[in-house]
C-alpha positions as MATLAB code, in Angstrom:
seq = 'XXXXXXXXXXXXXXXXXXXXXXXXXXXXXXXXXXXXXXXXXXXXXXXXXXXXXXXXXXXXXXXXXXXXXXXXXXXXXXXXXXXXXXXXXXXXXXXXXXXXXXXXXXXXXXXXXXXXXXXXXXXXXXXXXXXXXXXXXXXXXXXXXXXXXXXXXXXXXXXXXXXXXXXXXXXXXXXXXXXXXXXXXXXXXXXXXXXXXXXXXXXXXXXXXXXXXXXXXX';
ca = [
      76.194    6.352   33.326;
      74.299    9.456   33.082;
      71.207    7.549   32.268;
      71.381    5.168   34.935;
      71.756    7.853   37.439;
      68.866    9.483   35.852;
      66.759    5.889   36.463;
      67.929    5.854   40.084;
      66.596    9.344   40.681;
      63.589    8.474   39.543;
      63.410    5.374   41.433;
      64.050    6.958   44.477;
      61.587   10.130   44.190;
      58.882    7.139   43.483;
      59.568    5.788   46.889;
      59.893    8.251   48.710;
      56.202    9.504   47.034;
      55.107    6.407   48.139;
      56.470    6.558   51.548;
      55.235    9.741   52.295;
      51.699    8.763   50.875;
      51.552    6.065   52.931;
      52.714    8.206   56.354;
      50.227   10.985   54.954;
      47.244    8.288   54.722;
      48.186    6.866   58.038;
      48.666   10.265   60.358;
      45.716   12.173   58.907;
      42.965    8.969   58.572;
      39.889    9.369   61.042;
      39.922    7.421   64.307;
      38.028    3.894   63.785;
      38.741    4.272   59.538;
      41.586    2.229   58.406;
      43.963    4.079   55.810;
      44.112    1.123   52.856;
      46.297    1.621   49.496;
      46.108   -1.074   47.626;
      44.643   -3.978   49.451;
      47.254   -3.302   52.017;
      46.215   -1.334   55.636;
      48.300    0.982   57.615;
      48.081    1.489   61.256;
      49.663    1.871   64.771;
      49.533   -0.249   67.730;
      47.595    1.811   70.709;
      48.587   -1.117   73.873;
      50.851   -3.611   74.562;
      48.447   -6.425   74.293;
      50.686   -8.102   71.635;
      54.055   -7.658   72.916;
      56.966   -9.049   72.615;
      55.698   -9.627   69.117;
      54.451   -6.261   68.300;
      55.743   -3.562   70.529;
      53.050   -0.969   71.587;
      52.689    1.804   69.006;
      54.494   -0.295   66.490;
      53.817    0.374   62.727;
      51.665   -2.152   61.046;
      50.910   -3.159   57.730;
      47.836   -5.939   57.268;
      46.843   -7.351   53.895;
      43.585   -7.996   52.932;
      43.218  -11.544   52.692;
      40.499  -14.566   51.896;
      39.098  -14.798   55.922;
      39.426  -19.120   54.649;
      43.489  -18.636   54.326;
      43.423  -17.772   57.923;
      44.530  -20.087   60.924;
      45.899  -20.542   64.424;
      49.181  -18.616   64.871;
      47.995  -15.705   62.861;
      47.633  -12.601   63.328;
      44.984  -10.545   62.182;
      43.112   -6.978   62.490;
      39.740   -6.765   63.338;
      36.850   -4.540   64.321;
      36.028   -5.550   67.930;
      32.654   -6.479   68.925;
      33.608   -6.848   72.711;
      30.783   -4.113   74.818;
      33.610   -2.087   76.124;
      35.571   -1.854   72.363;
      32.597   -0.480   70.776;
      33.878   -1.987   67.345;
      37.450   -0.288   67.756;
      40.209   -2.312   65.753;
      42.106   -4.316   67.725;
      45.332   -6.555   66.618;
      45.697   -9.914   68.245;
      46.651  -13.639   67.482;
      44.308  -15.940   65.985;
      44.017  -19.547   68.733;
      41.419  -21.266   66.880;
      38.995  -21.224   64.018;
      36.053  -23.120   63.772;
      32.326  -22.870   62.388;
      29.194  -21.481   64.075;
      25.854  -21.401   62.043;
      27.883  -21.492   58.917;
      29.943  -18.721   59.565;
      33.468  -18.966   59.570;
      34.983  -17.607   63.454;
      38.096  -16.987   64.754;
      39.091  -16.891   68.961;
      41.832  -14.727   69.469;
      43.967  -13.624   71.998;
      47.159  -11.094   72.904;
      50.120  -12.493   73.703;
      50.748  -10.224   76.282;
      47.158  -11.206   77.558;
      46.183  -14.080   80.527;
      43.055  -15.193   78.511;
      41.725  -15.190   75.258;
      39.352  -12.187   74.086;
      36.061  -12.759   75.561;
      33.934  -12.857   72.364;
      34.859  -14.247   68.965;
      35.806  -12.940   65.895;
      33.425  -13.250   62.398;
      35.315  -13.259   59.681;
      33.200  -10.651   58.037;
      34.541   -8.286   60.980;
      38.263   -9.138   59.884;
      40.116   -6.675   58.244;
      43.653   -7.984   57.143;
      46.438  -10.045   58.235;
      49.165   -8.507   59.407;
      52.617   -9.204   57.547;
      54.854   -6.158   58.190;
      55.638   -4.945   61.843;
      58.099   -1.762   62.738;
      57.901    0.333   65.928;
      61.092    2.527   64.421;
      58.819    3.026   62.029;
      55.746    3.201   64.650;
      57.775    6.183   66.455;
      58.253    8.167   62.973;
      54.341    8.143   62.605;
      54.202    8.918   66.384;
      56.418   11.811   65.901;
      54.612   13.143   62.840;
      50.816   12.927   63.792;
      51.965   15.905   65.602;
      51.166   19.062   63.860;
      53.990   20.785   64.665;
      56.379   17.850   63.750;
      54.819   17.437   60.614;
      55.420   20.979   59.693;
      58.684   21.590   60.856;
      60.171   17.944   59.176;
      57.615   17.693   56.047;
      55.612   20.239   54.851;
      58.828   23.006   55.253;
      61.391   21.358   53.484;
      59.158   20.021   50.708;
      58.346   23.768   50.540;
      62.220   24.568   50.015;
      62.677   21.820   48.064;
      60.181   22.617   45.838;
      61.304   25.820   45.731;
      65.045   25.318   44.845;
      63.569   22.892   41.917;
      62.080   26.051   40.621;
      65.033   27.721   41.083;
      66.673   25.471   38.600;
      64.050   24.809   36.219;
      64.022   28.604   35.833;
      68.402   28.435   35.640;
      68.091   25.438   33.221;
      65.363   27.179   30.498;
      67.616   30.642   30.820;
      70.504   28.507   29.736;
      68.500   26.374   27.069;
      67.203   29.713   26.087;
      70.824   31.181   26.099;
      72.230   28.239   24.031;
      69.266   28.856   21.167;
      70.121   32.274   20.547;
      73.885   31.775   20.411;
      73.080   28.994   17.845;
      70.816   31.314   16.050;
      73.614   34.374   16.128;
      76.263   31.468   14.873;
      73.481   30.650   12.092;
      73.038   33.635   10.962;
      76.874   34.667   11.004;
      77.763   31.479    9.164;
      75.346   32.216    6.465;
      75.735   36.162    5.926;
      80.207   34.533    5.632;
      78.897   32.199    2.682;
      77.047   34.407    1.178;
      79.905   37.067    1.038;
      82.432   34.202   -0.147;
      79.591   33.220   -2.785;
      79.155   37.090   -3.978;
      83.137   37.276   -4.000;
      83.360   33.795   -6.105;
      81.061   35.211   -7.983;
      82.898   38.664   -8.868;
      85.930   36.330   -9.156;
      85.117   34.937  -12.128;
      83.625   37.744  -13.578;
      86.597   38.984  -13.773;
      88.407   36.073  -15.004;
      85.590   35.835  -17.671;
      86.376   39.393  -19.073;
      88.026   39.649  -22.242;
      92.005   40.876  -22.623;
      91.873   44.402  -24.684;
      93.514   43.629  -27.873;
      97.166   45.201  -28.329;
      97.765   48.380  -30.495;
      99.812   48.413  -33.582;
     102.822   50.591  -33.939;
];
């Protein structure tokens, strides 16, 4: 049982390690970079361009993907090329995909949008599809790109945390430490015994190896 609990402890601090990696690469990545681990992209919606479907300032996670999977009803990430995007990422719903001087091109659109996205998409400009959407999620990334948040609910009580580990790595050698030199004392009291019970053996049957004095005659 002991062991099992052991394996679920572990199990646990690995997610959570990865979780936190994952809300560390996402909060603290540069504007216009995407945070990637993996061959999987993290990010957060900015509008509302693709609600219902993906509420605004929803969590995503896209996966990087062969642009020639793609088709209609996805949807995808990609760096805008649209004059007033500047090559921001945007998030939207692939409506077609078709061929133009031999490179593959994609028309998207929002769903929250009236029309499609006035210029297309190259699939070299592409950057995942997206197959994980959370704005609970979205919120807790919301909550801790704030520096104060982030100090307060992460970087604190990893700090105690870490500390009261310490705390009982320090408690756990004393008592290892403790144990060692009982076991030594023990040792060394169980050996001094047998050699006293060997030395009195010993005299023993000395003794019984002595010979009886002859008796005198009258």
């Amino acid at each position: 049982m002991k062991h099992i609990l052991r394996v679920v402890n572990v199990l646990a601090a690995v997610v959570i390690a990865l979780a936190l990696l994952v809300l560390l690469r996402t909060v603290f990545t540069p504007a216009g970079e995407v945070p990637t681990l993996g061959g999987y992209s993290f990010m957060r919606t900015l509008t509302g361009s693709m609600e219902p479907a993906i509420p605004v300032h929803s969590f995503l996670i896209t996966q990087d993907v062969d642009p020639e999977t793609l088709q209609e009803g996805d949807i995808i990430t990609f760096r805008s090329t649209e004059q007033n995007l500047e090559g921001a990422l945007n998030t939207h719903r692939i409506t077609s995909v078709y061929e133009e001087n031999g490179q593959l091109m994609f028309r998207t659109k929002g769903d929250a949008n009236a029309v499609e996205d006035s210029e297309p998409v190259a699939a070299v400009n592409v950057v995942g599809k997206v197959v994980f959407v959370s704005a609970a999620l979205g919120t807790v990334v919301s909550l801790f790109a704030n520096p104060l948040v982030f100090l307060l609910l992460v970087v604190v009580p990893l700090v105690l945390l870490l500390g009261f580990e310490l705390a009982n790595l320090v408690k756990s050698t004393k008592e290892v430490a403790r144990a060692e030199d009982e076991a030594a004392l023990r040792a060394a009291v169980e050996q001094v015994r047998r050699k006293r019970d060997a030395e009195k053996a010993e005299a023993e049957q000395a003794d019984a190896d002595k010979p009886e004095d002859s008796p005198k005659g009258e």
